[in-house]
N, C-alpha and C positions, 0 to 999 in steps of 0.2 A: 732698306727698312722703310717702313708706309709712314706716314706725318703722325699716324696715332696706332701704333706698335703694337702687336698683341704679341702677352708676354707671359709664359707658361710659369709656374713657380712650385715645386716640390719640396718643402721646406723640413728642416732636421725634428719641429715637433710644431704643434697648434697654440705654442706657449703665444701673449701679443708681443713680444719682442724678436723672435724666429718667423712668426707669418703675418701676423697685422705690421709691422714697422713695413720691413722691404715692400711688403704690397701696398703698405700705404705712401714708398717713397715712390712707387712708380705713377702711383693713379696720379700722384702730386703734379709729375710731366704731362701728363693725359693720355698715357699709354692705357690700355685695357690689360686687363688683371686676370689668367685665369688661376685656381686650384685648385687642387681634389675635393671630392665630396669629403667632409669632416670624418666622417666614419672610416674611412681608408686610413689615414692618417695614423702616424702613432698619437698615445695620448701616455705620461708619462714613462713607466718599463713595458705597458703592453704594444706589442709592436703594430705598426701599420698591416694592411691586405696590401701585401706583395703585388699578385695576380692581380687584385683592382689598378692598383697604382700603373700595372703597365699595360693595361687593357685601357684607364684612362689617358695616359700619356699616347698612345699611338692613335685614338680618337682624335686627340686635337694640336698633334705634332703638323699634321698637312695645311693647317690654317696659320700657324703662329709664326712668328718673328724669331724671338726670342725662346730660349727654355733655361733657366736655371734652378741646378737639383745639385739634392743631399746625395750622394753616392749612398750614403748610409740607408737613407729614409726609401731607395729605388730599391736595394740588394737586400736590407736587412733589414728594412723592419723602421729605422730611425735613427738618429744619433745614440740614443742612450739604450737601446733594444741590442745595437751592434755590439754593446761591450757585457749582455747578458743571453743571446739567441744562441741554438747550439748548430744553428743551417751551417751545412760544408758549406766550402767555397766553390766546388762545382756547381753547386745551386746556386751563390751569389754571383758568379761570372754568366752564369747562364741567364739572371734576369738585368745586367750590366749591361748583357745585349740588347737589350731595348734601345737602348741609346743609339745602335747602329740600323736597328730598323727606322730609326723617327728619322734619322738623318737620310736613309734610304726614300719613306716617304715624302721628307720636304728638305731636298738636296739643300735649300737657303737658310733651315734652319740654321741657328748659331748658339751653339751649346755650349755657355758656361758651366760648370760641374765642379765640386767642393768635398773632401773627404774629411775625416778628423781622424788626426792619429789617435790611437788609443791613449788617454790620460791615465796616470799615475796617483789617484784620487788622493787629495790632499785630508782629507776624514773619513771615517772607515764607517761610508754610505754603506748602505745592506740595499739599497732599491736602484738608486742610479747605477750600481756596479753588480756582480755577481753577490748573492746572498750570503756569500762566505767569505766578504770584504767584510765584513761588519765583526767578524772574531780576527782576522788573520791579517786585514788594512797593515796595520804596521808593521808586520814580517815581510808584508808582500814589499812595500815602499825599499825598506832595507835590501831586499834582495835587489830590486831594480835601480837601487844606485851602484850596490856592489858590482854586481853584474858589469855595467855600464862604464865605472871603473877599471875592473878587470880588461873590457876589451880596449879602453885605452893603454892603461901603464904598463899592463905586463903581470908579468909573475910576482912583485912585488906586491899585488892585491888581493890571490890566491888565495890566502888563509881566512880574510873579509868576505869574501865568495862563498867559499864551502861555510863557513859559520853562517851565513845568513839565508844558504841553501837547505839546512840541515835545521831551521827556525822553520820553516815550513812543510808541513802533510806534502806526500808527493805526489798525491792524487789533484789536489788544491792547485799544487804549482803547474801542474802539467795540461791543466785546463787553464791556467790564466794565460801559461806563455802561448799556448795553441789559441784563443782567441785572438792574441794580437797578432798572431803569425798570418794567420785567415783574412785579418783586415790587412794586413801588408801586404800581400799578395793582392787583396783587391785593389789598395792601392796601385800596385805595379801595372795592374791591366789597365787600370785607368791612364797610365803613364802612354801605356801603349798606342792607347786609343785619342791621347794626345796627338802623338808622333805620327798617325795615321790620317789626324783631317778630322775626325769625328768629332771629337771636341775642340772648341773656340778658344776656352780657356779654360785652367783646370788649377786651382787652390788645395794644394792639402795643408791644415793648419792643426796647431800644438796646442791641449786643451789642458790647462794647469799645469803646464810643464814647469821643469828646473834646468838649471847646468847641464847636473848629471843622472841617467836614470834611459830607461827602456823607450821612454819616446823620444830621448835624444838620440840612441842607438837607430830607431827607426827611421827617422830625419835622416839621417847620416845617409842612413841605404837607400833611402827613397832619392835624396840628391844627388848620390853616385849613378843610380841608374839614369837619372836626367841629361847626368853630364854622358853618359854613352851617349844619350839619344837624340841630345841637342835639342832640345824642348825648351831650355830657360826662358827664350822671349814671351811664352805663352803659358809662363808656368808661376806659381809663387809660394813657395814652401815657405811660414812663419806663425810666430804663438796668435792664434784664435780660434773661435769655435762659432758660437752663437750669432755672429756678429758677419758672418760671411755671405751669409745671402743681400745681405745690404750692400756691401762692397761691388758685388759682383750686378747686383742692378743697375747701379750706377756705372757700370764700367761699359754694358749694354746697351744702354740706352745713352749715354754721352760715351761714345767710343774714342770719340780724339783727347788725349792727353789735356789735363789741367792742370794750371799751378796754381800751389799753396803755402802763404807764403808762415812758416810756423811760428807763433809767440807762444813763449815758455812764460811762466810765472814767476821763475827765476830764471837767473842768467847762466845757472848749470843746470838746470830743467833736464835736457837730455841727456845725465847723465845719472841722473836719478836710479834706483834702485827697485823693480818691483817685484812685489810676490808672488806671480803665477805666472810670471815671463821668464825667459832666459837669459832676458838682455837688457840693457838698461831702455829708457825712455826715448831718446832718440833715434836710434836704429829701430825700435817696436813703431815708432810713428813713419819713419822711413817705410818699412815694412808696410803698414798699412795703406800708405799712399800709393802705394807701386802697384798694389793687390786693386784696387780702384781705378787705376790707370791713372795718376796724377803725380808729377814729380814737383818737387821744393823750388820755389820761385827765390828771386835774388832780393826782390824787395817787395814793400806791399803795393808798391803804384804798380807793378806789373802782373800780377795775382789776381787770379780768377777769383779766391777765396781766400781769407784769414782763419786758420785752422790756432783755435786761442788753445791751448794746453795746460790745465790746471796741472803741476806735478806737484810731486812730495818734496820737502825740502831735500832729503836724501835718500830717501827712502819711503815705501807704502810702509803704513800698517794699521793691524784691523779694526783697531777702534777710537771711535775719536772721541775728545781731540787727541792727539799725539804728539807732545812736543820732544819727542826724543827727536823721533826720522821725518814729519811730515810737516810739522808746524813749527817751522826754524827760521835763524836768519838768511838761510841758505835760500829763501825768496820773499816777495814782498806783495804780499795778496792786494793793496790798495792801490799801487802802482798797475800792479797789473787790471785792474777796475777800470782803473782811469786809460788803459789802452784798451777796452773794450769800448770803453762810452768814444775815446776819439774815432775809432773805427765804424764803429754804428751812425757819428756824427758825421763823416766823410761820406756814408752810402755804400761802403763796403760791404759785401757779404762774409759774416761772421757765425763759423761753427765751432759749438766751447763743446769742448771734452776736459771734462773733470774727471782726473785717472788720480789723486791725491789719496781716495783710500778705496780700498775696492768695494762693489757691492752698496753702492749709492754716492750721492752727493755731498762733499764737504760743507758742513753747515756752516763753517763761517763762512768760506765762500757766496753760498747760498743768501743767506742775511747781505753781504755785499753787493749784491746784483741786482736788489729789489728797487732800489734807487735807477733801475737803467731801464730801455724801452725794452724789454725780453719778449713780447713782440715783432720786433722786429733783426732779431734771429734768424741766420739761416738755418741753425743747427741747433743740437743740442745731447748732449749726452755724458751719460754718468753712472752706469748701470752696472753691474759684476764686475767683471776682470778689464783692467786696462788696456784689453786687446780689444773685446766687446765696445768698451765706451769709444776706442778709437775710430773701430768699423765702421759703425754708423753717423759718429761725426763727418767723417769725410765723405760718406754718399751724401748723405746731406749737403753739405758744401759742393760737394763736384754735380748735385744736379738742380742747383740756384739757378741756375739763367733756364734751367728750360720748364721752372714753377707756370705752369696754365692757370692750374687749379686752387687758386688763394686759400678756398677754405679746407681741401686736402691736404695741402702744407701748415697748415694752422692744426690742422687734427695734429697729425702724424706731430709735429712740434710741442705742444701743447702736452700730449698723452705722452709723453718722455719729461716732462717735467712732471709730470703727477705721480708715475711711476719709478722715477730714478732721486728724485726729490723729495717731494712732499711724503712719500710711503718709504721709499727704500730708505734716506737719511733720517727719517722723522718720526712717523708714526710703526714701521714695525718693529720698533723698539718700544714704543711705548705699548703693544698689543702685546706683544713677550712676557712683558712686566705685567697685565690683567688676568694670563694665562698659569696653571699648576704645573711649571717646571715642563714646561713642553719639549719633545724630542724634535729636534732640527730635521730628522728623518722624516716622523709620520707623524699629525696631530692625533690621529685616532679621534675619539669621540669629543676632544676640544676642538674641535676643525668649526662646526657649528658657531659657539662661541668666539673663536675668532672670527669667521666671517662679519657677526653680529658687531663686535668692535672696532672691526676692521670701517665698516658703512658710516659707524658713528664718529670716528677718526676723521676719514678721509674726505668723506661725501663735501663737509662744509668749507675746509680747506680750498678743496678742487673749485669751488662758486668764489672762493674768496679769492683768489689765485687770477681766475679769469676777469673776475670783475677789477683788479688792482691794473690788468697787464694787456689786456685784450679785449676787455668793453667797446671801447672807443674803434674797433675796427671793424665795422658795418658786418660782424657776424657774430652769429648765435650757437650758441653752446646747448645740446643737450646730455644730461648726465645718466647711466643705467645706474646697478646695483652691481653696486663693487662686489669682487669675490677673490677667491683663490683659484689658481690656474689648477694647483695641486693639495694634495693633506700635508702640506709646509708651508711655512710663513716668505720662504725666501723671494716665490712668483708670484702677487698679484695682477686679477685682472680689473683694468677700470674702462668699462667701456663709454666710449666718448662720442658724439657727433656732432662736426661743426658745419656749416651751411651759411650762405648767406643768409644776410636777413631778409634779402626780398626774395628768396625762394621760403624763405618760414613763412612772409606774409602769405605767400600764395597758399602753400601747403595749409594754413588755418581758416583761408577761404573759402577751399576747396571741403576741409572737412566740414 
């Protein structure tokens, strides 16, 4: 690979946490950055241009280094397109072959590639899912744990099966199991195309999964066929989604192995409980590190990186505070404070993932940290599901030593506390509260309205924030005009630029 990488990016949507994060982790190293034109892209349920996507990928396959892509966003359209598009899978294996001509074209490429198993939507979305989740979500769920059951226990689950088969239209059920059937099988080619050379490395990750349920049935088949194929060393089946193109740049771009050495926030941290994983906290961070290429260090003197782990005291839950499962004696948030500020004090590189409740930053947490240089941060994250916040923490951490670019890692750093913090914990709850009973799905015509509160919210925070925490580091901040990625409160966007300040003198001289 060249000193300054160029490094192809095909991402599951245009959301900043899927395409500005990863591309902002890489420019952070001084890699160069391509992706598609905007308009190819998917942009929420409507899908990407197929035919552009791979007409622009074999353009600029012969020049790059690197390429990492959404299997979803290349074959179908996107992450969220793939679990509503009705394209056979002949069509999707047919533009999967893209990936064998780019490799054809530039034998050196090294292709990362990331699937998502189909999720088992945890609210009965009518847009992010089939239209006919929004009546039927909870028959559908029922069935897919039954099911799932059934092919573990045996016949003693039979009568659970057919009741929760017989809850559902069979027109309804036979389109939902046949989408997931169409992406397993892409999956599986992709398996193939592991086992063949064409791909570097291949992630398929669990998007709101449980124990039990249809993406654990798929898991199951997608890792049996692994083990035929002997793919494990290049392979990482585990709960994420959004979060994987971070992983996987950093796994690219720092290819040798990192350690990281993990603090919990309690001393049973890893074994914590969460809600949209399978498994407790410590194997989902296991998991993550392995997906990045970075294994668990023995101590932190030997540690590339301090991977700090906000958990629940036993458990996530959705709102805070929580003092049943989250905010217990089962850990001690001030101690753990005080091993960030030792770690910051020693010159260690420090990436905090706050996984304590999903879908933002624990505010007390938060209030606690203000006291420390958060500046000087390798990392940071807090964002949706605990598989999400983990992902991007640890690229962060795994690509600290090869930071060039002080004020690209100050954006990228920065613009994760504004949006996993400041918005996610703080203000879109209080825009919720200004809004007439808004649907979680679609604002509709309060979309505006929020926007307009959303600016008045956030804007000042975001100058207050910088000025508290980042003033003092010979760079400048400019702010746009906050928005919504989508007609829901859940994505905002806050577009950010930082720069030194003696490139802003120049740029003011010049104008």
């Amino acid at each position: 690979m060249s000193a300054s990488p160029r490094l192809l990016l095909i991402p599951p949507d245009t959301r900043p946490p899927t395409l500005d994060l990863p591309a902002g982790l890489a420019r952070m190293t001084g890699a160069e950055v391509r992706v598609p034109p905007t308009e190819a892209l998917p942009h929420f349920f409507t899908p990407g241009d197929t035919d552009r996507l791979r007409e622009w990928l074999l353009d600029e396959a012969g020049h790059a280094d690197v390429l990492v892509v959404c299997l979803e966003t290349l074959c179908l359209g996107g992450m969220i397109p793939a679990r509503r598009v009705s394209d056979p899978l002949d069509l999707a294996l047919e533009r999967l072959g893209a990936l064998r001509e780019a490799r054809r074209l530039n034998p050196g490429l090294r292709v990362s590639a990331f699937g998502v198993i189909v999720r088992v939507a945890h609210d009965n979305d009518p847009h992010e899912e089939k239209p006919y989740y929004g009546e039927w979500g909870r028959e559908l769920r029922a069935y897919s744990g039954a099911f799932d059951r059934h092919a573990r226990h045996g016949e003693g689950e039979r009568a659970a099966l057919e009741a929760a088969r017989s809850a559902v239209p069979a027109d309804v059920l036979a389109d939902w199991v046949g989408t997931r059937e169409r992406n397993r099988a892409l999956h599986l080619a992709a398996l193939d195309l592991l086992a063949q050379g064409t791909l570097t490395h291949l992630c398929l990750t669990l998007d709101d999964t449980t124990p039990y349920g249809l993406a654990a049935l798929d898991r199951r088949m997608l890792e049996a066929r692994a083990d035929e194929l002997g793919v494990w060393d290049r392979l990482d089946v585990y709960p994420g989604a959004d979060e994987v193109p971070c992983a996987l740049v950093a796994r690219a771009l720092r290819p040798e192995r990192a350690r990281a050495w993990v603090r919990y926030s309690g001393t049973l941290g890893a074994g914590a409980e969460l809600l949209y994983e399978d498994r407790p906290a410590g194997e989902l961070v296991r998991a993550h590190l392995r997906a990045a290429g970075c294994v668990p260090a023995d101590s932190p003197a030997e540690a590339d990186f301090i991977l700090a782990v906000n958990t629940p005291g036993t458990r996530q839950a959705s709102f805070q505070p929580d003092f049943t499962g989250v905010d217990t004696p089962h850990r001690h948030l001030p101690a753990f404070v005080d091993g960030l500020r030792d770690d910051l004090a020693a010159g260690r590189a420090v990436s905090l993932a706050d996984i304590a409740y999903p879908n933002g930053a624990e505010r007390r947490l938060w209030t606690l940290i203000q006291d420390l240089p958060l500046a000087r941060l390798a990392g940071y994250g807090a964002w949706n599901t605990a598989g999400n916040t983990l992902g991007s923490a640890v690229a962060f951490g795994k690509l600290a030593p090869l930071v060039g670019d002080r004020a690209a890692h100050t954006e990228a750093l920065f613009s994760r506390m504004v949006d996993d913090a400041l918005y996610q914990a703080f203000a879109r709850t209080e825009i919720r509260a200004r809004l007439d009973n808004p649907s979680p799905f679609d604002l509709g015509e309060q979309r505006d309205a929020a926007e307009a509160h959303l600016r008045e919210i956030v804007t000042p925070r975001v100058r207050a924030l910088w000025e508290r925490h980042f003033a003092g580091t010979g760079l400048s901040l400019e702010v746009g005009e906050a928005h919504l990625a989508w007609p829901r409160l859940f994505t905002g966007v806050f577009p950010l630029s930082v720069r030194a300040a003696e490139e802003q003198d120049w740029a003011v001289r010049e104008g």
